[in-house]
Backbone bond lengths (Angstrom), bond angles and torsions (degrees), N, CA, C in turn:
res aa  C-N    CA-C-N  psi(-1)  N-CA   C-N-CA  omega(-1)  CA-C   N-CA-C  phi
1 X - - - 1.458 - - 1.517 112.10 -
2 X 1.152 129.93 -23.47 1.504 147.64 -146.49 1.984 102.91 -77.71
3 X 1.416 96.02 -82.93 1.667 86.15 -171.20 1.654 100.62 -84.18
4 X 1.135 156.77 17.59 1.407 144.48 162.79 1.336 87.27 -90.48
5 X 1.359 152.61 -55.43 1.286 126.23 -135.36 1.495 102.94 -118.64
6 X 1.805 126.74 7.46 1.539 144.82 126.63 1.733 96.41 -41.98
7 X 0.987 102.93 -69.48 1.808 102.44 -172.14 1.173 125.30 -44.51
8 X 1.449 100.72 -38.32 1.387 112.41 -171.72 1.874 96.07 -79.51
9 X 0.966 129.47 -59.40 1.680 139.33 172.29 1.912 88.42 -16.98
10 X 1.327 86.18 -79.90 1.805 113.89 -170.78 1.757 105.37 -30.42
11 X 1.429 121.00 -32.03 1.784 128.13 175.27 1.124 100.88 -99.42
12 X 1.816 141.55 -31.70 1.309 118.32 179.73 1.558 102.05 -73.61
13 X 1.499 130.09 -36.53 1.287 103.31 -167.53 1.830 108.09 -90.14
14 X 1.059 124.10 6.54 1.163 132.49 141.44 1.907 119.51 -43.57
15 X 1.413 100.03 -86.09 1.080 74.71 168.72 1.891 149.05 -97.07
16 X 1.255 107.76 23.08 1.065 121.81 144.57 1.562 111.71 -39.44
17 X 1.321 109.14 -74.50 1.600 123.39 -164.14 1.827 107.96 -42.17
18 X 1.526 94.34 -36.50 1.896 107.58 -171.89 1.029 100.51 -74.66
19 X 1.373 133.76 -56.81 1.633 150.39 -159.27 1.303 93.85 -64.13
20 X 1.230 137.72 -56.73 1.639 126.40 -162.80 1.138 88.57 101.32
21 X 1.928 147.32 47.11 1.410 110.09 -175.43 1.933 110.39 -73.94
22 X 1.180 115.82 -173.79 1.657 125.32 -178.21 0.967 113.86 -133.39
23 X 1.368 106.70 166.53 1.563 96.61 175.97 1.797 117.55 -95.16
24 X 1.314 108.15 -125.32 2.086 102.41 -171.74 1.677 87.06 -113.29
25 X 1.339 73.52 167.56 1.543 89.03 -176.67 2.111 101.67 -104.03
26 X 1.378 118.24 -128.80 0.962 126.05 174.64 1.593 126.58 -90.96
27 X 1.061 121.15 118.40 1.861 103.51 168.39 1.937 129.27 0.93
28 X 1.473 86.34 -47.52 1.361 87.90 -165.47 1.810 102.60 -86.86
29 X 1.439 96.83 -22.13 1.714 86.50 174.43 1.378 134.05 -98.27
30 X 1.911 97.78 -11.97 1.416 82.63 166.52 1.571 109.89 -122.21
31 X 1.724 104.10 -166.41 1.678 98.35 -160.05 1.832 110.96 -90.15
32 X 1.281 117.47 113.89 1.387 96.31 176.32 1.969 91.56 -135.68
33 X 1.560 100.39 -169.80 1.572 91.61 -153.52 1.794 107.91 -76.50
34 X 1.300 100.93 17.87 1.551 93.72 167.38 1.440 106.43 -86.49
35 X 1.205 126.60 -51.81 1.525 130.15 155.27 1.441 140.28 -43.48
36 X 1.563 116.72 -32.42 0.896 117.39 -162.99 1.451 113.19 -95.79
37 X 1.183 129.76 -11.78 1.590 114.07 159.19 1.778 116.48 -74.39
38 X 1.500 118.33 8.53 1.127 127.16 169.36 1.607 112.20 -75.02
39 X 1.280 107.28 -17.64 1.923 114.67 -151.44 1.626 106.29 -116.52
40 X 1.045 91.76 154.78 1.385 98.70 -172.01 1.723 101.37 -82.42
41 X 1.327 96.93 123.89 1.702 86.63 173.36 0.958 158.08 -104.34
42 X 1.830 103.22 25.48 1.437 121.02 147.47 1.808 124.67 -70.96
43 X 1.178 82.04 -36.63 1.720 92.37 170.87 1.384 120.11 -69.54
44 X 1.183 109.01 -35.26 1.552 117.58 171.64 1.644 106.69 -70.23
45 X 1.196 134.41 -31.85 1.245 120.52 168.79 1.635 130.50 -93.88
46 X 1.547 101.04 1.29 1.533 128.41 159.81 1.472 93.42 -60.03
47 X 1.261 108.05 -53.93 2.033 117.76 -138.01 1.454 98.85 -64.49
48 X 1.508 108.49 -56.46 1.520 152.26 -172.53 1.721 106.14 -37.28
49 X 1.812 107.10 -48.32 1.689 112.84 -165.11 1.802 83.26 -100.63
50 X 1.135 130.34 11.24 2.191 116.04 -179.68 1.380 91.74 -115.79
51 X 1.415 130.45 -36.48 1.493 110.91 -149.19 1.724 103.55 -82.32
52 X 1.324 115.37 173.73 1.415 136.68 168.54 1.617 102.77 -78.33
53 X 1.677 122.04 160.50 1.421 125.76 -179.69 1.113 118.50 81.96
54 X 1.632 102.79 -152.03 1.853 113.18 -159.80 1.697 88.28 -128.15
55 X 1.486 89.35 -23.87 2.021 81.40 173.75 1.317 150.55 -140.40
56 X 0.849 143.98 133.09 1.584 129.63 -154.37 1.536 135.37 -68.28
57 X 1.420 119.76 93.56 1.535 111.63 -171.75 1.539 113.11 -54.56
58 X 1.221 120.51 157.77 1.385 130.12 -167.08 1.635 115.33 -83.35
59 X 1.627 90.82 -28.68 1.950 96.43 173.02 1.566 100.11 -76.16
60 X 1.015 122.84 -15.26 1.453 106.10 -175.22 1.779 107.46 -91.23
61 X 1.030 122.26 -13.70 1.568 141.33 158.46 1.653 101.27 -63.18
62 X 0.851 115.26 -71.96 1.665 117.39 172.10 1.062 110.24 -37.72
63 X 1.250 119.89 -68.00 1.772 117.64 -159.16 1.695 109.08 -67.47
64 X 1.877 104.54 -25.28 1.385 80.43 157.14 1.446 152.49 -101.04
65 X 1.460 84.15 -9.36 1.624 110.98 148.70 1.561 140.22 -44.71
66 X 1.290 110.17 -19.37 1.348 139.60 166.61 1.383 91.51 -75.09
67 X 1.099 115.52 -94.53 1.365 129.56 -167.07 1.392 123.32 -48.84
68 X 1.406 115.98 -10.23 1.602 122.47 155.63 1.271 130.15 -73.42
69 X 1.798 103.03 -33.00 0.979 128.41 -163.18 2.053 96.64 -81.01
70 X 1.434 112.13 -50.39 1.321 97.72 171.92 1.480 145.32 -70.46
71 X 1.544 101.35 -27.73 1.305 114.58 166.26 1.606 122.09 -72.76
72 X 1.515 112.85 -9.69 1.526 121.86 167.92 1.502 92.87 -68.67
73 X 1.541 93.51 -77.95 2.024 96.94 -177.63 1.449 105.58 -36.52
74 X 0.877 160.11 -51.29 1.795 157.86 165.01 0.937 111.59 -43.01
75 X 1.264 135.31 -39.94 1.612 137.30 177.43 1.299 106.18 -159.25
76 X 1.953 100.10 103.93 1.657 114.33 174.76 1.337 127.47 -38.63
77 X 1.793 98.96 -48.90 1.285 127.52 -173.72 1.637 113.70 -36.92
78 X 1.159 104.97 -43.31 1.816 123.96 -175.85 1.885 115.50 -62.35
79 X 1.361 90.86 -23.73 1.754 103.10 -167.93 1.205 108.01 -43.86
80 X 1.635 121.36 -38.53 1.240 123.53 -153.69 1.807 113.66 -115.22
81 X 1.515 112.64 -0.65 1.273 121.27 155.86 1.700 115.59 -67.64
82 X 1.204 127.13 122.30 1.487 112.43 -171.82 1.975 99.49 -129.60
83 X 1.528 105.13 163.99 1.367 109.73 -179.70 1.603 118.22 -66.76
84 X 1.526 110.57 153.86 1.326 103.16 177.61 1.881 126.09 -113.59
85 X 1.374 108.64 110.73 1.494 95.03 -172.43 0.979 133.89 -61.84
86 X 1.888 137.15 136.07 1.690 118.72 -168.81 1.277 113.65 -79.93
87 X 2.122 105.74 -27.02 1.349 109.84 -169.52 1.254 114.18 -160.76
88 X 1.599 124.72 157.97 1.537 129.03 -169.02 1.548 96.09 -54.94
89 X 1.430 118.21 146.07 1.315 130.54 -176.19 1.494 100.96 -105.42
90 X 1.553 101.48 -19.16 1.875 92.32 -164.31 1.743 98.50 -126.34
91 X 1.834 118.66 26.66 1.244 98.04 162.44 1.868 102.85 -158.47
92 X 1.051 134.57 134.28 1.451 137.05 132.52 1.424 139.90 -115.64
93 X 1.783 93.18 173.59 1.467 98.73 -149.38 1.621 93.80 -99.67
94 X 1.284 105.29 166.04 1.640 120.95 -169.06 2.041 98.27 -140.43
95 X 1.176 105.04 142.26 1.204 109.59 173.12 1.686 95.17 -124.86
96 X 1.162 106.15 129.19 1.776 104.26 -168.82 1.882 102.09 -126.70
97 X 0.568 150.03 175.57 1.548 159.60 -163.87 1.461 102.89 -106.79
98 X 1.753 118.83 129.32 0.980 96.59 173.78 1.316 143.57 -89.45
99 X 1.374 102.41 9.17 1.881 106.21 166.32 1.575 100.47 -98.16
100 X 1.419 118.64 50.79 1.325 134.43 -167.44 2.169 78.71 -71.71
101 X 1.287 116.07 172.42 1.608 106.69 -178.58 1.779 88.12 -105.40
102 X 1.700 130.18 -13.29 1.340 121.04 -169.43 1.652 94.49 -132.44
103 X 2.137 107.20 45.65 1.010 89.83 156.42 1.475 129.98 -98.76
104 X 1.142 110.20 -0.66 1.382 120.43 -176.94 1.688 110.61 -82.57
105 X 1.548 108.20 -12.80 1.591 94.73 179.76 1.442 102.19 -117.98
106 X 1.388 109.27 23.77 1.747 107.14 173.48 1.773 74.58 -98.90
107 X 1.478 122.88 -50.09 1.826 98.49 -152.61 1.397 90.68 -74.49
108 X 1.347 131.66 -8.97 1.556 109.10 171.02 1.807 116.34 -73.57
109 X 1.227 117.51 -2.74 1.260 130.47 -167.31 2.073 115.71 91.02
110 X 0.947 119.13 15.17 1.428 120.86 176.93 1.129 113.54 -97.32
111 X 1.491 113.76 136.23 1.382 127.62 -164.98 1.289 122.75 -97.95
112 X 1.198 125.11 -8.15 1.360 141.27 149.49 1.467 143.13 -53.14
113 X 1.693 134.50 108.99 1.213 124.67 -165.74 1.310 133.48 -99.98
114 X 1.929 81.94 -18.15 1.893 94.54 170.18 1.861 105.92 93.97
115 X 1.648 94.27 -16.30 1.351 102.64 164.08 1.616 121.87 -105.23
116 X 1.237 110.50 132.03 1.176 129.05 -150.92 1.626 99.11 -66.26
117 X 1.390 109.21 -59.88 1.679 103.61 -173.02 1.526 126.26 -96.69
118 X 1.416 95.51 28.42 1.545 117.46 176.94 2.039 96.70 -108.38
119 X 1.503 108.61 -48.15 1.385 118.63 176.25 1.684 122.82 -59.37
120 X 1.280 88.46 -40.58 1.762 109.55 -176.81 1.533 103.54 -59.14
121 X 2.015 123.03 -32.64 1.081 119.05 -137.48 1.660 77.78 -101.60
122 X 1.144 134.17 -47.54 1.441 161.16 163.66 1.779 91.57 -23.89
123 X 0.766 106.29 -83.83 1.354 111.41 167.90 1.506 142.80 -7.19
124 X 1.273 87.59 -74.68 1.500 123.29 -171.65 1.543 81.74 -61.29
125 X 1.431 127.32 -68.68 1.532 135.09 -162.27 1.378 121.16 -72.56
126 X 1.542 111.02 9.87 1.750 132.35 178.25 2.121 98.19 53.57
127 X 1.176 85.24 42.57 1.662 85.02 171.33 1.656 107.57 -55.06
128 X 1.745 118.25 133.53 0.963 96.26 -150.58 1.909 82.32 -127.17
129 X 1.189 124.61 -43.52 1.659 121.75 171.61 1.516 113.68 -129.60
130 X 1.416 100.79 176.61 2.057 106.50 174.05 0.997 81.53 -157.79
131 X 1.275 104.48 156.68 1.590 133.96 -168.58 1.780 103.68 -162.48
132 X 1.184 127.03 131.49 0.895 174.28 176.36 1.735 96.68 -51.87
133 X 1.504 114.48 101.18 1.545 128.97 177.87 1.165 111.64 -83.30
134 X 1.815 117.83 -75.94 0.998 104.84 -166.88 1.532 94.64 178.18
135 X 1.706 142.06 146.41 1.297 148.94 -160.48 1.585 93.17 -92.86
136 X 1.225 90.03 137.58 1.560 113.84 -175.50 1.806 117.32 -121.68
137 X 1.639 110.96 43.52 1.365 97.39 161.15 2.139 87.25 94.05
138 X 1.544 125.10 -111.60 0.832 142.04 171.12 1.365 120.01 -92.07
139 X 1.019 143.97 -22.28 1.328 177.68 -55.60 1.483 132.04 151.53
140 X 1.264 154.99 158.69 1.334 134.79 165.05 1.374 96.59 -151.67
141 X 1.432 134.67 151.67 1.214 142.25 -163.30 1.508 108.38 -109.13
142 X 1.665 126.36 117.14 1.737 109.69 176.76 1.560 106.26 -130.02
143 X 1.106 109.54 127.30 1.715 116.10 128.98 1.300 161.08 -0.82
144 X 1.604 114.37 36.78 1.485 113.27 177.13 1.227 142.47 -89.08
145 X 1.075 109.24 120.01 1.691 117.56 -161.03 1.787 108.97 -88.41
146 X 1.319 111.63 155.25 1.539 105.65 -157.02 1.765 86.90 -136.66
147 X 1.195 105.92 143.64 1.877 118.96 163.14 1.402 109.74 -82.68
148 X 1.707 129.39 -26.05 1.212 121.19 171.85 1.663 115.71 -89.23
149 X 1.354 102.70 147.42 1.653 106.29 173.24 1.296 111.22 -64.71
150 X 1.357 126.94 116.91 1.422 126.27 -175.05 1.529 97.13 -103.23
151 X 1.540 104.53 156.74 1.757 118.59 158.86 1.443 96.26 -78.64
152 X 0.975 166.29 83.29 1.328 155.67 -157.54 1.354 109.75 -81.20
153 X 1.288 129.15 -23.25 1.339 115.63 -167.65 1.838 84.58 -98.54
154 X 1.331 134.26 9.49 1.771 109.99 153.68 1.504 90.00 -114.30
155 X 1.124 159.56 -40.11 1.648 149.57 176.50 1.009 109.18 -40.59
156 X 1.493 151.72 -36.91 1.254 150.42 -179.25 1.355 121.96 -63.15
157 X 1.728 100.89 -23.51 1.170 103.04 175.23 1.922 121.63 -81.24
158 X 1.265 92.94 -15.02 1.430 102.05 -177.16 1.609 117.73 -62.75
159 X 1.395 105.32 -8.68 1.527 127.44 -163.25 1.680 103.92 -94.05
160 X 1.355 116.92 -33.05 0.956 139.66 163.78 1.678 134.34 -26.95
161 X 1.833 116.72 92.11 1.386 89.34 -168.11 1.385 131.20 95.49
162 X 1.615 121.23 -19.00 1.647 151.99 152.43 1.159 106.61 -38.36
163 X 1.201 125.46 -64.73 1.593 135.52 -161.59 1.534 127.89 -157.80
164 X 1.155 118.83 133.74 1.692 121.59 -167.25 1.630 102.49 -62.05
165 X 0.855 124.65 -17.08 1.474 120.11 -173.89 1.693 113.54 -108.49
166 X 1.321 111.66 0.08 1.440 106.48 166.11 1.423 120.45 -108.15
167 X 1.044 105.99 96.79 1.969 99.24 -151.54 1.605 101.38 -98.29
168 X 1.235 146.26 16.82 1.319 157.03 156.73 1.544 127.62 -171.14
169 X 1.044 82.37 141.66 1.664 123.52 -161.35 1.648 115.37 -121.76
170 X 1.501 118.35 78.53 1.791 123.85 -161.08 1.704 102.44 -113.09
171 X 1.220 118.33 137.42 1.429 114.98 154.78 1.614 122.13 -58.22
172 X 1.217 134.64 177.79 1.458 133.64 -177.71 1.453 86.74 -122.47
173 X 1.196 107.84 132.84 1.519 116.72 176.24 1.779 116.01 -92.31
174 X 1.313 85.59 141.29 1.848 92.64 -176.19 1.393 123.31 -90.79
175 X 1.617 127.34 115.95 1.390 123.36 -179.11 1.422 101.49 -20.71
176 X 1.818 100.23 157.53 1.160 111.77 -173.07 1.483 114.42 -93.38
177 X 1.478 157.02 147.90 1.059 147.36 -145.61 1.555 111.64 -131.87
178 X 1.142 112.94 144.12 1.971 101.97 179.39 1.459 118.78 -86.86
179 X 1.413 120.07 5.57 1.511 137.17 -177.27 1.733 104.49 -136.26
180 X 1.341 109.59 161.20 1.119 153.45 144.17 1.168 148.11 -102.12
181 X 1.275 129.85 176.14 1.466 151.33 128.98 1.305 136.25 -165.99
182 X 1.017 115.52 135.00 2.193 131.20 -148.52 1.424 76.59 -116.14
183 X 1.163 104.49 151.74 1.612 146.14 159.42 1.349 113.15 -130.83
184 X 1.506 111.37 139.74 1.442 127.00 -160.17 1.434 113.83 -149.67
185 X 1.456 129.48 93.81 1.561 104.36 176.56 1.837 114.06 -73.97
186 X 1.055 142.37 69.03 1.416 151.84 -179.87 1.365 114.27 -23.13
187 X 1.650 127.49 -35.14 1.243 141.05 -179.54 1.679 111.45 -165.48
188 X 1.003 110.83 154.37 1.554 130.11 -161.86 1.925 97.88 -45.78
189 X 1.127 109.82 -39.61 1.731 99.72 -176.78 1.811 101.89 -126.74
190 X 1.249 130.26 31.94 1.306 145.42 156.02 1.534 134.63 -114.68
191 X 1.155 103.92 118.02 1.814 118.13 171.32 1.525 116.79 -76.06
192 X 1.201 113.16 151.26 1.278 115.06 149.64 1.753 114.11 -144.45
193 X 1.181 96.39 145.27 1.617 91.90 176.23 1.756 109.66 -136.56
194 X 1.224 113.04 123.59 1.459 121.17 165.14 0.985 151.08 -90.91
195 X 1.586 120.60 91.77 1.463 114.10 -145.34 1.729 113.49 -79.34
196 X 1.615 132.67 105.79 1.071 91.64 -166.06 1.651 133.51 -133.15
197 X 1.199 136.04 94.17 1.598 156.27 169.53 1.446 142.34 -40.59
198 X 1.681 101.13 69.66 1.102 113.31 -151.21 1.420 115.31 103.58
199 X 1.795 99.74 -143.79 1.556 115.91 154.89 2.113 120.09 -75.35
200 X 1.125 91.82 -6.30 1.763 88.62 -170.91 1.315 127.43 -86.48
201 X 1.486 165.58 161.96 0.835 123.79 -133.60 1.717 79.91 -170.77
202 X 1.680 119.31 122.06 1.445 105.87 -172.10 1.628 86.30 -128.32
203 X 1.774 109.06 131.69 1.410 102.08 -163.88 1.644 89.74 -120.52
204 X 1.189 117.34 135.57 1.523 119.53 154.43 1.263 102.25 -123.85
205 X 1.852 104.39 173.14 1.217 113.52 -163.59 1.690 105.10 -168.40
206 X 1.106 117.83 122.65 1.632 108.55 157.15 1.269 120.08 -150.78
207 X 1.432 108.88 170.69 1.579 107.58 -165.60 1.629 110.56 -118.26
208 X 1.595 124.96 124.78 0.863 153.32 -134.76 1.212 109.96 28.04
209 X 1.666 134.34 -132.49 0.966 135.93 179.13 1.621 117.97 -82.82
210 X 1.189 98.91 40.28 1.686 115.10 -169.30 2.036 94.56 -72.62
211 X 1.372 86.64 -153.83 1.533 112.19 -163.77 1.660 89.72 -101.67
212 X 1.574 122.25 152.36 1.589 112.98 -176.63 1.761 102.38 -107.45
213 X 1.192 123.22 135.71 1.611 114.69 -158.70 1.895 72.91 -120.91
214 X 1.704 97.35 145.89 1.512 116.13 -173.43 2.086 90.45 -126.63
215 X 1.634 78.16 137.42 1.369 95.21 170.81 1.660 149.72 -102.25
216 X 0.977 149.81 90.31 1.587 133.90 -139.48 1.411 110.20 -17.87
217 X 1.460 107.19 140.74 1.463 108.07 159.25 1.501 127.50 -58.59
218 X 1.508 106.23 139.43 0.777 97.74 -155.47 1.863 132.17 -110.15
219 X 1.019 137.62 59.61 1.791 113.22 -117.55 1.992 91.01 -111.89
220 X 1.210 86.85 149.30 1.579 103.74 -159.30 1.815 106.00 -77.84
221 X 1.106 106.40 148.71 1.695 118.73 -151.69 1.598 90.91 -78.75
């Protein structure tokens, strides 16, 4: 697990730095699990891979929620193709050192490190438990679970560089799924969305609040 998923740290906070990511906004605007059994959760994982930051505002869940919602009504057929998640939104893993100085109150379950900009970051993201994975050689691997909806594969990077004794910071990857759906703004007042099943590929598209025109399936040679 050790130097691939250092590497991987080493490109999320890369591009973090390019992207401009941000931090959260308010409870009420972005998505965390007080909200999120409110939302539709294909749209929420539409919202999740377009927006800017570490977290997902809730109008941007809406607006694509709208727009799921009409192109279903346009073509029934689509209802039952759904989005696929890459990774846990509400937990990552930490590999910390084990003469870590707050390793004894992570394996007691305490979420606290005593370090200020490791706590602050914890914080900010309503980190809510850790639990104890599994010993790694020098090292031990943990579990933190979060109340806010994270982008996780740019939040991890925020972890990055905090403290000499937390030497990785990985998303948890999400089973792999036999469907999709991509969202695309194509041009300044045009959608596209790709529903997709397997290899086949069902594309609609319309421009502003127009009519949504569907295209043969499509499946790659």
């Amino acid at each position: 697990m050790g130097r691939s998923k250092t590497l991987f740290m080493t490109l999320v906070v890369g591009l973090c730095l390019l992207s401009g990511c941000g931090g959260r906004g308010s409870d009420d605007d972005i998505v965390t699990t007080r909200s999120e059994a409110s939302l539709d959760p294909d749209a929420l994982l539409i919202a999740a891979r377009s927006v800017q930051g570490y977290v997902v505002p809730v109008q941007s869940v809406r607006d694509r929620d709208s727009e799921l919602r009409s192109a279903r009504q346009a073509f029934p057929d689509l209802k039952d193709i759904h989005a696929a998640p890459s990774f846990n939104a509400h937990e990552l893993h930490f590999a910390i050192s084990n003469d870590a100085p707050w390793f004894s109150s992570w394996k007691a379950g305490k979420l606290s490190t005593g370090v200020r900009d490791l706590d602050t970051v914890f914080e900010e993201f309503d980190a809510t438990t850790v639990r104890l994975l599994n010993p790694d050689g020098d090292q031990s691997w943990f579990a933190v679970t979060f109340d806010t909806y994270l982008r996780a594969n740019r939040a991890a990077g925020l972890f990055f560089g905090k403290s000499d004794f937390l030497r990785i910071a990985s998303i948890v990857s999400a089973p792999s799924s036999p469907t999709d759906i991509q969202y695309e703004a194509i041009a300044p007042s045009t959608t596209r969305l790709t529903f997709v099943v397997g290899e086949t590929n069902t594309i609609v598209e319309r421009t502003g609040k127009g009519t949504w025109s569907k295209t043969s399936p499509v499946t790659p040679l």
